[in-house]
C-alpha positions in Angstrom: 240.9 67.2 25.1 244.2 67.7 27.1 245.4 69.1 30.3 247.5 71.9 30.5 249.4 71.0 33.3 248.8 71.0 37.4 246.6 73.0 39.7 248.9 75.7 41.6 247.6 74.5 44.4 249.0 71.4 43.9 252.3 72.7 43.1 254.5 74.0 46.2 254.7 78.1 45.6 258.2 78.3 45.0 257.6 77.1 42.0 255.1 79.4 40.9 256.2 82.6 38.6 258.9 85.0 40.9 257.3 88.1 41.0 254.3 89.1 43.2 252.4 90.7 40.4 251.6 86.7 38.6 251.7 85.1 42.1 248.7 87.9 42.9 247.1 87.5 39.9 247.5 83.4 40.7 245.9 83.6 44.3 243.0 85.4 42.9 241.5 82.6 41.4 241.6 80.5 44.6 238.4 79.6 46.5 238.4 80.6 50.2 238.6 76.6 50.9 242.9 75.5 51.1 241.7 72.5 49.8 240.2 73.5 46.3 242.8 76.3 45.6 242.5 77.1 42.1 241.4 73.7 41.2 238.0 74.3 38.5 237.7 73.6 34.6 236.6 76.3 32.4 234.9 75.5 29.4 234.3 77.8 26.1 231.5 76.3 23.8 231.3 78.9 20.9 229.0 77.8 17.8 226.1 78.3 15.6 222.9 78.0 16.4 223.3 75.2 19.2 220.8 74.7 22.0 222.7 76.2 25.0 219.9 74.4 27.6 220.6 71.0 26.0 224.7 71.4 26.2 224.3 72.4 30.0 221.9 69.6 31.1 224.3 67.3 29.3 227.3 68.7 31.6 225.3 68.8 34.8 225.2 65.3 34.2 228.7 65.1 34.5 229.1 66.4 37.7 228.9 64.8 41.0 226.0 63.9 42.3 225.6 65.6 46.3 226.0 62.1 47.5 229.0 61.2 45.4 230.4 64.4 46.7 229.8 64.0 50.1 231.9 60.5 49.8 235.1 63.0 49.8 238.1 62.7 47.6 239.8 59.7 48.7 236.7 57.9 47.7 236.7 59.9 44.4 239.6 58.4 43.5 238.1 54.9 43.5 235.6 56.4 40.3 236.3 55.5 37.1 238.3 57.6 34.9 237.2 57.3 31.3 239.7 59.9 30.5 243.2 58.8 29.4 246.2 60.6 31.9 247.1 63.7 31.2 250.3 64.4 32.7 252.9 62.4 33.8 253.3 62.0 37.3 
């Protein structure tokens, strides 16, 4: 697993690509919420006979619970991270 770089919306947008067509395409993917941008993961689970119900519970678990959430992302930071870093910063 790897990252493939920043968030746009953590990236100031005149660094995003020049022309309006990619910075359209870009803003389309934002939430209505400033704060979240286009900040999501995406993930693509293609196999063989696997048990999609079992590979979604086992995600679901990943997430934040609603009171982990509601401690806000300051807080969030004080989690552990069992992934290594991904970019450098």
């Amino acid at each position: 697993m790897e990252g493939s770089g920043p968030w746009f919306a953590a990236v100031d947008e005149s660094e995003w690509p020049g022309d309006e067509k990619n910075k359209n395409l870009i803003k389309k993917d934002f939430d209505n919420n400033p704060a979240i941008g286009d900040r999501r993961q995406e993930i693509v689970i293609i196999g063989v006979d696997i048990n999609q119900k079992e590979i979604e519970t086992k995600l679901d678990a990943c997430l934040l619970s609603d009171e982990e959430f509601s401690l806000g992302a300051q807080n969030w930071r004080e989690f552990e991270d069992p992934l290594p870093p991904w970019y450098e910063q």
